[in-house]
The first five atom37 places (N, CA, C, CB, O) and aatype in JSON, in Angstrom:
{
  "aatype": [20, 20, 20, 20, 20, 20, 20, 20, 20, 20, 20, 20, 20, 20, 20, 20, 20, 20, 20, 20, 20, 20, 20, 20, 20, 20, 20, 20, 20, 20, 20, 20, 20, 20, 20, 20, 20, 20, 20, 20, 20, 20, 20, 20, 20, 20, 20, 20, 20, 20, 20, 20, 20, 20, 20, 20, 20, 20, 20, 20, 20, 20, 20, 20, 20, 20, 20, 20, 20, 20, 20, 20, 20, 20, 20, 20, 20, 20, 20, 20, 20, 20, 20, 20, 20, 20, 20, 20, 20, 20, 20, 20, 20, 20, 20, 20, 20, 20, 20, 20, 20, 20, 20, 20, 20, 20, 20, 20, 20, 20, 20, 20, 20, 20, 20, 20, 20, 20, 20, 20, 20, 20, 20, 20, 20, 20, 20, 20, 20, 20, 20, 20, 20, 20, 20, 20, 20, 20, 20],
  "atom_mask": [
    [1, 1, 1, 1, 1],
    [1, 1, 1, 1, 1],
    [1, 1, 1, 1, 1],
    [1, 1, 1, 1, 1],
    [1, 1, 1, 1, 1],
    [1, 1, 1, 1, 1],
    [1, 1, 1, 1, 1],
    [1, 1, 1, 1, 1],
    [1, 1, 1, 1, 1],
    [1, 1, 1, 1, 1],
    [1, 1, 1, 1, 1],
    [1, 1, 1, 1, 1],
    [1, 1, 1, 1, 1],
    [1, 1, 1, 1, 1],
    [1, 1, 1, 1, 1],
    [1, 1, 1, 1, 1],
    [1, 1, 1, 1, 1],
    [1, 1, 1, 1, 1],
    [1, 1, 1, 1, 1],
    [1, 1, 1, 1, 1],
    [1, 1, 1, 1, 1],
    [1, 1, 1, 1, 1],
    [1, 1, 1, 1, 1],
    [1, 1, 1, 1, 1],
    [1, 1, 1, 1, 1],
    [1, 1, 1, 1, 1],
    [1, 1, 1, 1, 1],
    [1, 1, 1, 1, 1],
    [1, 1, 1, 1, 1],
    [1, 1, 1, 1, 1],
    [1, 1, 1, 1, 1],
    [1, 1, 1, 1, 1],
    [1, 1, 1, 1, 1],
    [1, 1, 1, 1, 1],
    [1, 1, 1, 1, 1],
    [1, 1, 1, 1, 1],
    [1, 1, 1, 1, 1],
    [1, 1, 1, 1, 1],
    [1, 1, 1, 1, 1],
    [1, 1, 1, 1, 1],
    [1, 1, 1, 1, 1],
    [1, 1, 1, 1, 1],
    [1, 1, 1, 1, 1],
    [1, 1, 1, 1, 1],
    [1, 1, 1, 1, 1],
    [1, 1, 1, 1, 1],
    [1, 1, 1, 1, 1],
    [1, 1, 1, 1, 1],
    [1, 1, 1, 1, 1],
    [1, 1, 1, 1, 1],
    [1, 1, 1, 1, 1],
    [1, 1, 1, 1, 1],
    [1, 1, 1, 1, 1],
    [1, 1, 1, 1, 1],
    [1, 1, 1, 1, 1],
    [1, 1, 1, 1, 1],
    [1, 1, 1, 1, 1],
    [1, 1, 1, 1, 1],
    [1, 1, 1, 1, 1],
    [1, 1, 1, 1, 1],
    [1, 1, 1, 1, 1],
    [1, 1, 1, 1, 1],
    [1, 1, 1, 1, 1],
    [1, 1, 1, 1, 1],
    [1, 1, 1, 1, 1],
    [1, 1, 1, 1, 1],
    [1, 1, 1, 1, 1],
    [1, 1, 1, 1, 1],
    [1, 1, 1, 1, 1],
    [1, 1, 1, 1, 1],
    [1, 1, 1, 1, 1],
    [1, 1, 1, 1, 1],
    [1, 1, 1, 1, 1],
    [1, 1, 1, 1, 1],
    [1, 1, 1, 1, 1],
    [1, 1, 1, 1, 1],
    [1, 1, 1, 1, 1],
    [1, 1, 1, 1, 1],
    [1, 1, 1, 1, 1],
    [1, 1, 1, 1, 1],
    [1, 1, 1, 1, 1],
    [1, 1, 1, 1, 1],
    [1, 1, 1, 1, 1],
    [1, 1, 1, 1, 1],
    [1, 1, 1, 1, 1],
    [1, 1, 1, 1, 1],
    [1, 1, 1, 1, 1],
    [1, 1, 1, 1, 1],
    [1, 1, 1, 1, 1],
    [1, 1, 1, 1, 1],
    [1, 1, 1, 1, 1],
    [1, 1, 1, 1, 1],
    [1, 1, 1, 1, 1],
    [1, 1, 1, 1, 1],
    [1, 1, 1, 1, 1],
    [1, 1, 1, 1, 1],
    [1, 1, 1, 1, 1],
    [1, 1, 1, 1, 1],
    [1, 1, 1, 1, 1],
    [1, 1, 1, 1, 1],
    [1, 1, 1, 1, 1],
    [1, 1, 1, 1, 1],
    [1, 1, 1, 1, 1],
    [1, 1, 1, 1, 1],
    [1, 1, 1, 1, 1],
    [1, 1, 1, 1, 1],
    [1, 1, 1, 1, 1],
    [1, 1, 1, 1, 1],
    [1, 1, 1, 1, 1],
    [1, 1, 1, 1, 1],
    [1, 1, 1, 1, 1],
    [1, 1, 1, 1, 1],
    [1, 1, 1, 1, 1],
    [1, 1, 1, 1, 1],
    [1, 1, 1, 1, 1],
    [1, 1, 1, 1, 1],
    [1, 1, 1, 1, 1],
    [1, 1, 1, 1, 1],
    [1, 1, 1, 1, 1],
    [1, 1, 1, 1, 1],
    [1, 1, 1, 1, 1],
    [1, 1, 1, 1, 1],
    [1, 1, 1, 1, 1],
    [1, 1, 1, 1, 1],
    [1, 1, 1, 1, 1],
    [1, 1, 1, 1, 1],
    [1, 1, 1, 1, 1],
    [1, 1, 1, 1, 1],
    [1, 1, 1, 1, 1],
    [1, 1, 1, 1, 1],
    [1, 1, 1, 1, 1],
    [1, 1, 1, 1, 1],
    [1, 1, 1, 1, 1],
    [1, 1, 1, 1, 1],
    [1, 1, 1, 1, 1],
    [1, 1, 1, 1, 1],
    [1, 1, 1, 1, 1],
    [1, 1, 1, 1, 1],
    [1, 1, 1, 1, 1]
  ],
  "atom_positions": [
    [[88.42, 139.08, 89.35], [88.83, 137.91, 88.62], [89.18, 138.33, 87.2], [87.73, 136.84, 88.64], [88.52, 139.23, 86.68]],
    [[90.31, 137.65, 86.41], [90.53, 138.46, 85.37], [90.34, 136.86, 84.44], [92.15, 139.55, 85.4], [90.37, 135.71, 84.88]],
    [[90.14, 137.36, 83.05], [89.17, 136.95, 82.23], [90.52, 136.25, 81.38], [88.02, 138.22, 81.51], [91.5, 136.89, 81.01]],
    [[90.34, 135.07, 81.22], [91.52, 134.97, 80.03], [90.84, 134.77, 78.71], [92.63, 133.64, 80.24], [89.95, 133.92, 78.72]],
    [[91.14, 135.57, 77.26], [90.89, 136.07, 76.2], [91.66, 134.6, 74.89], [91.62, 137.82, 76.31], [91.14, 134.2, 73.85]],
    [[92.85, 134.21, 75.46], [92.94, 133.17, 74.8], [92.43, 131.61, 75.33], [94.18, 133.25, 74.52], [92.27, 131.11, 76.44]],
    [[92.24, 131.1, 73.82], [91.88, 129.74, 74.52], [92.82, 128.9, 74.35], [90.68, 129.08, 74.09], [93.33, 129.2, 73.27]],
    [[93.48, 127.82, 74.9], [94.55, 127.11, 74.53], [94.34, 125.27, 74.0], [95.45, 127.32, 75.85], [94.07, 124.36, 74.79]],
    [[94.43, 125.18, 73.31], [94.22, 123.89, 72.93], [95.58, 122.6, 73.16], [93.82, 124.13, 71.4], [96.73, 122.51, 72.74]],
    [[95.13, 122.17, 73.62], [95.84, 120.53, 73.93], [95.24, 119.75, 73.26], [95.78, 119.84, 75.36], [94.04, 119.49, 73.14]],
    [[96.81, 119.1, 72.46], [96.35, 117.62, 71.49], [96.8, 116.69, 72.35], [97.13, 117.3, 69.83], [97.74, 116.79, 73.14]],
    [[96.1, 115.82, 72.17], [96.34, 114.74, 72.96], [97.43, 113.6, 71.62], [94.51, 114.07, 73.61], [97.11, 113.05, 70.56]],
    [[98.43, 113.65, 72.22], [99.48, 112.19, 71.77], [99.56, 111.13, 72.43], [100.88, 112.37, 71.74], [99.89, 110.96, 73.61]],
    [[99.07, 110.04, 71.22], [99.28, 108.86, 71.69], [100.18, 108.29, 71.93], [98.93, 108.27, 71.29], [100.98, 108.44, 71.01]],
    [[100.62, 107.58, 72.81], [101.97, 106.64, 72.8], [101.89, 105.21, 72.49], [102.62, 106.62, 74.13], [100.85, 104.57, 72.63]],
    [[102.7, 104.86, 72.17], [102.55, 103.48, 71.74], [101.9, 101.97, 72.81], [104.06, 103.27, 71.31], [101.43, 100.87, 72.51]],
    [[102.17, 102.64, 74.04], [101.77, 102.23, 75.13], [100.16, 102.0, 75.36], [102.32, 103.09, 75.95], [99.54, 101.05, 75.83]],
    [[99.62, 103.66, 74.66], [98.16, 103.34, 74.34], [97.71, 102.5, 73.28], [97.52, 104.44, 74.1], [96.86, 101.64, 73.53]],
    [[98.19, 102.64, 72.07], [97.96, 102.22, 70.74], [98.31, 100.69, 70.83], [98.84, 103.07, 69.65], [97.29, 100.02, 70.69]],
    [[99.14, 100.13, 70.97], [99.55, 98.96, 71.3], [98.38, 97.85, 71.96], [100.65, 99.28, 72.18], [97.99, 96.75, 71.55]],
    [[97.9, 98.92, 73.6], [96.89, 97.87, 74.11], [98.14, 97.36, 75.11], [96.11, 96.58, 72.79], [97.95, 96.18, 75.41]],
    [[99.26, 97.86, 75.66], [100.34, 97.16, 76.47], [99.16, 98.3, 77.78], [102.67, 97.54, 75.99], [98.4, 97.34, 77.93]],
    [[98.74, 99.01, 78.36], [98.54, 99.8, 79.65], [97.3, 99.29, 79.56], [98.76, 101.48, 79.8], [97.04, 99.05, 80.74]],
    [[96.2, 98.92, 78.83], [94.86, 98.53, 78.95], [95.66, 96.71, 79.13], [93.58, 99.1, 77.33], [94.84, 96.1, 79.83]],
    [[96.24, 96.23, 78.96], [96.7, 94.39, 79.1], [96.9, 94.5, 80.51], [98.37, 93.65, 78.18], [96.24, 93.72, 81.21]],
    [[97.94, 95.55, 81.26], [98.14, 95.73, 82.32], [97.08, 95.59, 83.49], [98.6, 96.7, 82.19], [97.09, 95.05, 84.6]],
    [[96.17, 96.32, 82.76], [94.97, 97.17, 83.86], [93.91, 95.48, 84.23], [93.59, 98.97, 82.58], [93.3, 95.12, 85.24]],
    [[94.09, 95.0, 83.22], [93.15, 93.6, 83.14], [93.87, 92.53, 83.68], [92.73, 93.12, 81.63], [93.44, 91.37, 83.62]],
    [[95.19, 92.9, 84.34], [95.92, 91.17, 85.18], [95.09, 90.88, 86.09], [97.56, 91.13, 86.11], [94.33, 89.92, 85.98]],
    [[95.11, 91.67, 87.14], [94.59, 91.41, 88.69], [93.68, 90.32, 88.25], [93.72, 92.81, 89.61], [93.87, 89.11, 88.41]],
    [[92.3, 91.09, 87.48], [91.1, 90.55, 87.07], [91.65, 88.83, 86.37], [90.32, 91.78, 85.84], [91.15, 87.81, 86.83]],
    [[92.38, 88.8, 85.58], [92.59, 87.55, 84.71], [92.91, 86.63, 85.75], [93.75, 87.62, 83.53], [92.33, 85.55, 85.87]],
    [[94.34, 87.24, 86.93], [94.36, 85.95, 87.57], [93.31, 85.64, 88.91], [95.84, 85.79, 88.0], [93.39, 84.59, 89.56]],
    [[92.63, 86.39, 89.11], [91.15, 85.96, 89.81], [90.95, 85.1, 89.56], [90.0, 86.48, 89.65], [91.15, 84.01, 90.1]],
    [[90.08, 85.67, 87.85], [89.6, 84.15, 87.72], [90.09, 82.87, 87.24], [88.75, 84.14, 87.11], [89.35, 81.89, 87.12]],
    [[91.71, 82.89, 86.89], [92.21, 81.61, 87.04], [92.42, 81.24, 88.44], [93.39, 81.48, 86.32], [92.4, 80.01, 88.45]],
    [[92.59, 81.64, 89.54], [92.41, 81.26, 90.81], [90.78, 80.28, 91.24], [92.55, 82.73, 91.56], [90.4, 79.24, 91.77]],
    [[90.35, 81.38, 90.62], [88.75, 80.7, 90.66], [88.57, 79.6, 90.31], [87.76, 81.24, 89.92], [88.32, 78.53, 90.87]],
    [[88.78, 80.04, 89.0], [88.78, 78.35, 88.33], [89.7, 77.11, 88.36], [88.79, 78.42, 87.04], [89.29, 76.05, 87.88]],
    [[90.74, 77.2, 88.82], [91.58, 75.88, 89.19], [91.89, 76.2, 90.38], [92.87, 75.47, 88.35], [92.66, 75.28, 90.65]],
    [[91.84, 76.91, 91.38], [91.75, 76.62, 93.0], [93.55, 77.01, 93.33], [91.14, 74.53, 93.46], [93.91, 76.54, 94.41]],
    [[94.48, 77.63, 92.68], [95.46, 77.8, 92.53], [95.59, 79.34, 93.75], [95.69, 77.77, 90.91], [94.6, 80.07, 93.84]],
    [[96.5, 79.57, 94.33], [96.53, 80.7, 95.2], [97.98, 81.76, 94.71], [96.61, 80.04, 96.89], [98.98, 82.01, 95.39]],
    [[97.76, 82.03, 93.85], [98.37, 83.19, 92.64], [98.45, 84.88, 92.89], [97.32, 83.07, 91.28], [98.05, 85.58, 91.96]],
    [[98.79, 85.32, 93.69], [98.16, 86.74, 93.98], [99.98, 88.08, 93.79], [97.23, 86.57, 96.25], [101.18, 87.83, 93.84]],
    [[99.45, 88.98, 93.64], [100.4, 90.08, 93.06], [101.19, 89.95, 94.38], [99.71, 91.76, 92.6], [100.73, 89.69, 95.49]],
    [[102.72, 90.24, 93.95], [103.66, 90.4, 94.98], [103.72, 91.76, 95.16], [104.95, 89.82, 94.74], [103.96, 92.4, 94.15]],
    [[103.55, 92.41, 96.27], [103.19, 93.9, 96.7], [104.38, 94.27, 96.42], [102.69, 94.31, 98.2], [104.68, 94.99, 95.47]],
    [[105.8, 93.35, 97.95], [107.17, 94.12, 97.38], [107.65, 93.8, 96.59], [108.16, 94.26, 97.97], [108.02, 92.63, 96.69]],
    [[108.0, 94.53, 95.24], [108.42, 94.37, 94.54], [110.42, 93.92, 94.22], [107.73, 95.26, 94.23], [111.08, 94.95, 94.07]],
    [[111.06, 92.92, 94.16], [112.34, 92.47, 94.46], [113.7, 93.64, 94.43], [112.52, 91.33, 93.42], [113.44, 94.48, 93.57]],
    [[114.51, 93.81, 94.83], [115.61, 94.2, 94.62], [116.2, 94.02, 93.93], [116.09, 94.15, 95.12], [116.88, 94.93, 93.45]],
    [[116.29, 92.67, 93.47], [117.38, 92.46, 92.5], [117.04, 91.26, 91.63], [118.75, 92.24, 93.22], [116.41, 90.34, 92.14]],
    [[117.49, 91.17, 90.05], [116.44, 89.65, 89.55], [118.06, 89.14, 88.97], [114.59, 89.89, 87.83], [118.66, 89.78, 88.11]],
    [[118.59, 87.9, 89.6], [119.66, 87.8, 89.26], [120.8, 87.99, 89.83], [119.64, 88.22, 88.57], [121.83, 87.42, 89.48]],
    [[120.73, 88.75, 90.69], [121.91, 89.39, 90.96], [121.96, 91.03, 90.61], [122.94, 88.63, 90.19], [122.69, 91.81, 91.22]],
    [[121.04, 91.41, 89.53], [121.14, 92.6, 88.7], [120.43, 93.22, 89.21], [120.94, 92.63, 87.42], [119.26, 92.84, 89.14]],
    [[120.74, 94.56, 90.02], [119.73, 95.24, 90.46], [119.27, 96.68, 89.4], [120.2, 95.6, 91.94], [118.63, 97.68, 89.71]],
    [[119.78, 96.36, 88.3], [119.25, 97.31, 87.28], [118.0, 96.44, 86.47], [120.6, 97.83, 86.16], [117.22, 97.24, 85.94]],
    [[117.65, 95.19, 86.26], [116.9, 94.59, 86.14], [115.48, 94.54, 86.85], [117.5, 93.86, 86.17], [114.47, 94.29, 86.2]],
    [[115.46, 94.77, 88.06], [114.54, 95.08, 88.84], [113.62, 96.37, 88.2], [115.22, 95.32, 90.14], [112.4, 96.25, 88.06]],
    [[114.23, 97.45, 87.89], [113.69, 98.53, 87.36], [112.96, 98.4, 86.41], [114.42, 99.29, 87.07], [112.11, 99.27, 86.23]],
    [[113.03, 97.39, 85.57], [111.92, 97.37, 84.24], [111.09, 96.5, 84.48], [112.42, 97.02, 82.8], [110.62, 96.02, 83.44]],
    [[110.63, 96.04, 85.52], [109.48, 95.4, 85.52], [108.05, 95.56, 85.49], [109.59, 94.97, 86.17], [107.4, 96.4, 86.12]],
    [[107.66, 94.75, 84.78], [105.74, 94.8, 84.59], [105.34, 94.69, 85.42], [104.86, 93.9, 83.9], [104.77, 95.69, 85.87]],
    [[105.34, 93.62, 86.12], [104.62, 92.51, 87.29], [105.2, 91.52, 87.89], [103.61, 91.78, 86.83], [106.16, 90.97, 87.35]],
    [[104.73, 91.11, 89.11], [105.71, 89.6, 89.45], [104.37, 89.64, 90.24], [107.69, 89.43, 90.38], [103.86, 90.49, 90.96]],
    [[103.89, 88.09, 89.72], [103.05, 87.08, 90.49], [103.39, 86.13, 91.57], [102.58, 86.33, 89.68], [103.87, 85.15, 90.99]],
    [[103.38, 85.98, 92.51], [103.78, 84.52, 93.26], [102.87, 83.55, 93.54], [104.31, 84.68, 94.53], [101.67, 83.78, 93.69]],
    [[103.25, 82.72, 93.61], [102.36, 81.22, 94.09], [103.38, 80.57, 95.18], [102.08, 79.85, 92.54], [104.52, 80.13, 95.06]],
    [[102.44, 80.7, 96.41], [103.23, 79.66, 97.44], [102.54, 78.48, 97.5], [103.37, 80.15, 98.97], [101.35, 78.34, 97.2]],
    [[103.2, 77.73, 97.84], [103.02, 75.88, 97.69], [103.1, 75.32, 98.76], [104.1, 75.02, 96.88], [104.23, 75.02, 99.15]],
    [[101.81, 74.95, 99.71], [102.48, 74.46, 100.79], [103.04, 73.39, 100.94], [101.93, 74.47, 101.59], [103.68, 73.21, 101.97]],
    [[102.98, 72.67, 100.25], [104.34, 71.48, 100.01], [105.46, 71.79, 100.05], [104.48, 70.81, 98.83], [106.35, 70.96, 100.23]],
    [[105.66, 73.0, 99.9], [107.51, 73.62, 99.88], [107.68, 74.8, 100.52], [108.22, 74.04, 98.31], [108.45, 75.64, 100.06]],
    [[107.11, 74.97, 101.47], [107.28, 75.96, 102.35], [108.44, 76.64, 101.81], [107.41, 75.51, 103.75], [108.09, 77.75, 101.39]],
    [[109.35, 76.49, 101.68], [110.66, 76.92, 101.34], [111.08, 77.3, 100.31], [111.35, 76.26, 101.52], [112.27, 77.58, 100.18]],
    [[110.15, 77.4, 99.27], [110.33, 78.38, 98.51], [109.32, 78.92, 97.6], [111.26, 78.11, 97.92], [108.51, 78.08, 97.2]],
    [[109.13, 80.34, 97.1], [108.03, 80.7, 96.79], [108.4, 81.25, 95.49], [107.37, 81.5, 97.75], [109.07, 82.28, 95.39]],
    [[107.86, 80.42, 94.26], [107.68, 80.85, 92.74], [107.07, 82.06, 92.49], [106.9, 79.92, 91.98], [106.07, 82.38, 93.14]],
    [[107.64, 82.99, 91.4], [106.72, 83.73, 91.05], [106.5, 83.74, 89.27], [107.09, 85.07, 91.72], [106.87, 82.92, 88.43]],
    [[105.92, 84.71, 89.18], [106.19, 84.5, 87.39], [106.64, 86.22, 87.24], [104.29, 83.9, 86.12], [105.54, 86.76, 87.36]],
    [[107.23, 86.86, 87.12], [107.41, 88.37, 86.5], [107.5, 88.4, 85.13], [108.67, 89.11, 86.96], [107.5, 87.32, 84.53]],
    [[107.59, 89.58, 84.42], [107.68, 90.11, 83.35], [108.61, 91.38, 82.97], [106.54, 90.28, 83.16], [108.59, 92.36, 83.71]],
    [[109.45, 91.35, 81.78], [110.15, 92.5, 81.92], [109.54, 93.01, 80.78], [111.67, 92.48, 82.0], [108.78, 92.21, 80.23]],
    [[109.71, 94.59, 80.05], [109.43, 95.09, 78.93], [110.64, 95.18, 78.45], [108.69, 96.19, 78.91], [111.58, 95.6, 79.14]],
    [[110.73, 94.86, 77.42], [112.0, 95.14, 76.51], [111.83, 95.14, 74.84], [113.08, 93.98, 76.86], [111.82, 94.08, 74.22]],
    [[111.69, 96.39, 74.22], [111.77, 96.63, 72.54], [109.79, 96.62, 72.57], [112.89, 94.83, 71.29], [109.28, 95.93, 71.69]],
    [[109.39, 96.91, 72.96], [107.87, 96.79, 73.21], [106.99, 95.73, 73.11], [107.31, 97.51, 72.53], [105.84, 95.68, 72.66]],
    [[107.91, 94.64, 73.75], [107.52, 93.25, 74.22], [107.8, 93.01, 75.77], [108.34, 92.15, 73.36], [108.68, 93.38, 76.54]],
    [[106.7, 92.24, 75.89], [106.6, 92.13, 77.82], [107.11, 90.39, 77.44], [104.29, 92.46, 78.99], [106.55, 89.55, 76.75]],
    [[108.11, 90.34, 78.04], [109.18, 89.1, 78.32], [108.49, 88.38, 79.69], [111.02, 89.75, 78.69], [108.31, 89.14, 80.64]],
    [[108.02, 86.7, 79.9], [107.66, 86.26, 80.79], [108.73, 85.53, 81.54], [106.68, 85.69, 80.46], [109.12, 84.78, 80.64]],
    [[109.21, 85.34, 82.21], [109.75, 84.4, 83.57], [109.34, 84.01, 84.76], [110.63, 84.76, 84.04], [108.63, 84.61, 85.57]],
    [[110.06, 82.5, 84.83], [109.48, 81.84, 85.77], [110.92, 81.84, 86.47], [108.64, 80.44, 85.37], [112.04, 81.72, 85.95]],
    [[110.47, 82.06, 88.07], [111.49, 82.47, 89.23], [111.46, 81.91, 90.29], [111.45, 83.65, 89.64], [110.36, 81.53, 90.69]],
    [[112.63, 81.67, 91.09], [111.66, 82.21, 92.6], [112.36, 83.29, 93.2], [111.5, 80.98, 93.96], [113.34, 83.91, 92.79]],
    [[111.72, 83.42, 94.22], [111.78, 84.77, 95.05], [112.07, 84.35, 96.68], [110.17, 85.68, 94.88], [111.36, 83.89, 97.57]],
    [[113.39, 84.74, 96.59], [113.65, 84.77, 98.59], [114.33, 85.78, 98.62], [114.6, 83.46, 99.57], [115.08, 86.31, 97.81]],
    [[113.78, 86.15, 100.27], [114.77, 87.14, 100.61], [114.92, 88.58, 99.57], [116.14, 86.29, 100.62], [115.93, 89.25, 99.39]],
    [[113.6, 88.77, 99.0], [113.88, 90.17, 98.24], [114.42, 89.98, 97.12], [114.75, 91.12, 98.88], [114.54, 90.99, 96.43]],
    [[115.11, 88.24, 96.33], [115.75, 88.75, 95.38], [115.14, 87.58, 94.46], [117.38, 89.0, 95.59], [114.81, 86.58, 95.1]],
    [[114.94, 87.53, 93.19], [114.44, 86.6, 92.25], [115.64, 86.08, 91.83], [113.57, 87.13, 91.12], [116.74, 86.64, 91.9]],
    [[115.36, 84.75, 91.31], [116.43, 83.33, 90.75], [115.43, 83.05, 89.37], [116.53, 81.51, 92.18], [114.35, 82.51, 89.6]],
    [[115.66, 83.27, 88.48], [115.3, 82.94, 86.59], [115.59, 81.73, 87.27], [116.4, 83.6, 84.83], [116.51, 81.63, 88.08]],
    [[114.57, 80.48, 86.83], [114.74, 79.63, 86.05], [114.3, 79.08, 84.76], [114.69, 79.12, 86.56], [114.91, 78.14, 84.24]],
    [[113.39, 79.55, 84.29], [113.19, 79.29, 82.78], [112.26, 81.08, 81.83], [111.86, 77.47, 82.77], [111.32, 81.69, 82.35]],
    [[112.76, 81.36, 80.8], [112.05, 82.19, 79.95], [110.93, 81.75, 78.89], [112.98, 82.79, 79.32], [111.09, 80.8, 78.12]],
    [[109.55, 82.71, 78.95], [108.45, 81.79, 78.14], [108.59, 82.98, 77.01], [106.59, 81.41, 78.97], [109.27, 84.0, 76.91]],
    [[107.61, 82.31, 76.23], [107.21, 83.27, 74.68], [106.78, 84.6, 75.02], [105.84, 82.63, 73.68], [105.8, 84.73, 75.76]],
    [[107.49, 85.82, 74.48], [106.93, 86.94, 74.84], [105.34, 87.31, 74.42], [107.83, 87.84, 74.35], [104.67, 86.71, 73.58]],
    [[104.95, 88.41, 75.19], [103.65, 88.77, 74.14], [104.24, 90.1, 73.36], [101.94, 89.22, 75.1], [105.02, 90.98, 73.7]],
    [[103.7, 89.9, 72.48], [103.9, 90.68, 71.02], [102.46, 91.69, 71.0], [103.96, 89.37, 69.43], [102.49, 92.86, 71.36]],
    [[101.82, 91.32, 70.74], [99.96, 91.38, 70.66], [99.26, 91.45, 71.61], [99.24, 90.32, 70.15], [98.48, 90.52, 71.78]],
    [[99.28, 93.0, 72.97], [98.73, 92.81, 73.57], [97.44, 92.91, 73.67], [99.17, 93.08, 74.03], [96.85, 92.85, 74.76]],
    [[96.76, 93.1, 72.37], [94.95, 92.95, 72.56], [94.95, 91.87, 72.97], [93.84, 93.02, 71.32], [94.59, 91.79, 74.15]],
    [[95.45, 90.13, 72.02], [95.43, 88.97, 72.66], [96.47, 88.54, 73.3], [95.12, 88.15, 71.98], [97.12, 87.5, 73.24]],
    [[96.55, 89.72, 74.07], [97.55, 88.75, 75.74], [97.37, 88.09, 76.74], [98.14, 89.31, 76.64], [98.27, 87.5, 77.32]],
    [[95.64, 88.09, 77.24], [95.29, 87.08, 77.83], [95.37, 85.7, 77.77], [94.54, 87.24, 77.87], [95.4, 85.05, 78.81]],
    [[95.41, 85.09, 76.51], [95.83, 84.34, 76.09], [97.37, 83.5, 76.31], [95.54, 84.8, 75.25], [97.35, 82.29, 76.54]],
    [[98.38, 84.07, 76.23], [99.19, 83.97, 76.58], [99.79, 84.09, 78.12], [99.44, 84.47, 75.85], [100.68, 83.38, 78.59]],
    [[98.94, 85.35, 78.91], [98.76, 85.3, 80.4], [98.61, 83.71, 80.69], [97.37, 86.24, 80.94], [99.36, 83.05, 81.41]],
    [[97.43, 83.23, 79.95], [97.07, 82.17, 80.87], [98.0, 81.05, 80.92], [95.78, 81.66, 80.55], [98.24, 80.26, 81.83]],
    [[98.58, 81.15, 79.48], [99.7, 80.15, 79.41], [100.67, 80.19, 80.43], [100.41, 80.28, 78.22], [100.79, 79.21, 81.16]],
    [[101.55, 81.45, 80.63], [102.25, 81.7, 81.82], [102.0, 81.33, 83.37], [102.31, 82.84, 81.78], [102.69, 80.86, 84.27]],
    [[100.57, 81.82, 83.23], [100.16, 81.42, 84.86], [100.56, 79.75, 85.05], [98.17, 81.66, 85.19], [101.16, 79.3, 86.04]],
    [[100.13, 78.99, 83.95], [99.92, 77.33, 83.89], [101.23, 76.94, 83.99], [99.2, 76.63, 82.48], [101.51, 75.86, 84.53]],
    [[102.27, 77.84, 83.44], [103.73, 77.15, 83.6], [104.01, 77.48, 84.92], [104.96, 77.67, 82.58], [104.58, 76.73, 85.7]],
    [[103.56, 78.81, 85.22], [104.18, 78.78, 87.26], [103.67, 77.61, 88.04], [103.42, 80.27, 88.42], [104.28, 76.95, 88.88]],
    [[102.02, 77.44, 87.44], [101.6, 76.09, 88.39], [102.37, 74.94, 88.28], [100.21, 75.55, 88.09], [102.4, 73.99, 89.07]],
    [[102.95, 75.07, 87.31], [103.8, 73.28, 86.78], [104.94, 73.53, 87.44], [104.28, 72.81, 84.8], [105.38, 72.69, 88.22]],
    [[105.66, 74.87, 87.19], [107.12, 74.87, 87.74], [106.92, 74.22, 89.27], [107.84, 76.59, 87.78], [107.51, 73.33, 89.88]],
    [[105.58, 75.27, 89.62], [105.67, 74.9, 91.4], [105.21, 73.73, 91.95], [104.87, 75.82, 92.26], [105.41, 73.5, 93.14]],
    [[104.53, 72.85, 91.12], [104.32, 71.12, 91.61], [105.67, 70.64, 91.23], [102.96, 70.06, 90.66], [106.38, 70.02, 92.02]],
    [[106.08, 71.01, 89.74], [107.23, 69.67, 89.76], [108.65, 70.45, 90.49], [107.69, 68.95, 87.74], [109.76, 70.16, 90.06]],
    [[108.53, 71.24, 91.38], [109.41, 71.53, 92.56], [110.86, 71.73, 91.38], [109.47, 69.98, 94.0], [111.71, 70.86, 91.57]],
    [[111.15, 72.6, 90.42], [111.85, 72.93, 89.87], [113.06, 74.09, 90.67], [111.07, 73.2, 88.89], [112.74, 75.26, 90.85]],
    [[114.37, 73.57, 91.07], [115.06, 74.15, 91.33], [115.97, 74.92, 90.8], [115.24, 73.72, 91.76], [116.49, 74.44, 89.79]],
    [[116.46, 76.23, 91.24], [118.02, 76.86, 90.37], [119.37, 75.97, 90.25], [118.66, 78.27, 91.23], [120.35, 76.43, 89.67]]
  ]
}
C-alpha cells in the first residue's frame, strides 16, 4: 500500500442555493403539506410525473421546483395542481391544471423572495389551489 505524503484540502463553497435557505425550503414541502392536509382534510400530495410541457412550452417544464395536485371529486375531470418555477432566485407560484401530461396556467401568485419565511407563503399557495379547485376555475 503506498502512503500518500500530501494532504489535500477542500474548501467547501457556498452557493446561493445554500445561503439563501431555497434547498433547506425545498427539503421541508412534503412535511408542510402533510400537515396542511392534516389540518383541513384537503388531499394535496406531490405529483410523481412530473409534466411535459407547462403551456405548450416544453422548455418550461425544465425549471421546475415542484407541482402539487389536488383532485376534487366533484370534478373528476380535472385535476389542479399548484407548481413553481425558479427564475432570478425567486421560486414563482402557479395555479394550473394538469391533463394528459401537460399543465394549463391559470393564475400567477406572489413569489417567495425569503426562503427562511417561505412557509408562510407555501401556505398561502396551498389555500389558493383549494379555492381555485372548489370554485371550479377554468382555462
Amino acid at each position: 500500500m503506498k502512503t500518500v505524503k500530501k494532504e489535500i484540502k477542500y474548501n467547501h463553497l457556498t452557493t446561493w442555493e445554500e445561503e439563501s435557505g431555497f434547498l433547506e425550503f425545498l427539503t421541508i414541502i412534503p412535511d408542510e403539506v402533510a400537515r396542511f392536509n392534516e389540518t383541513f382534510g384537503f388531499d394535496i400530495h406531490n405529483l410523481v410525473n412530473h409534466p411535459s410541457d407547462i403551456d405548450g412550452d416544453r422548455k418550461m417544464a425544465v425549471k421546475l421546483g415542484f407541482v402539487l395536485e389536488r383532485y376534487n371529486p366533484l370534478i373528476p375531470e380535472l385535476t389542479y395542481c399548484l407548481y413553481s418555477l425558479l427564475s432570478n432566485g425567486m421560486l414563482h407560484g402557479y395555479i394550473g391544471i394538469y391533463k394528459n401530461g401537460s399543465i394549463t396556467t391559470l393564475r400567477e401568485m406572489k413569489p417567495i423572495k425569503d426562503y427562511k419565511r417561505g412557509q408562510v407563503v407555501l401556505h398561502e399557495w396551498l389555500g389558493k389551489l383549494v379555492k381555485a379547485s372548489c370554485e371550479k376555475i377554468m382555462p
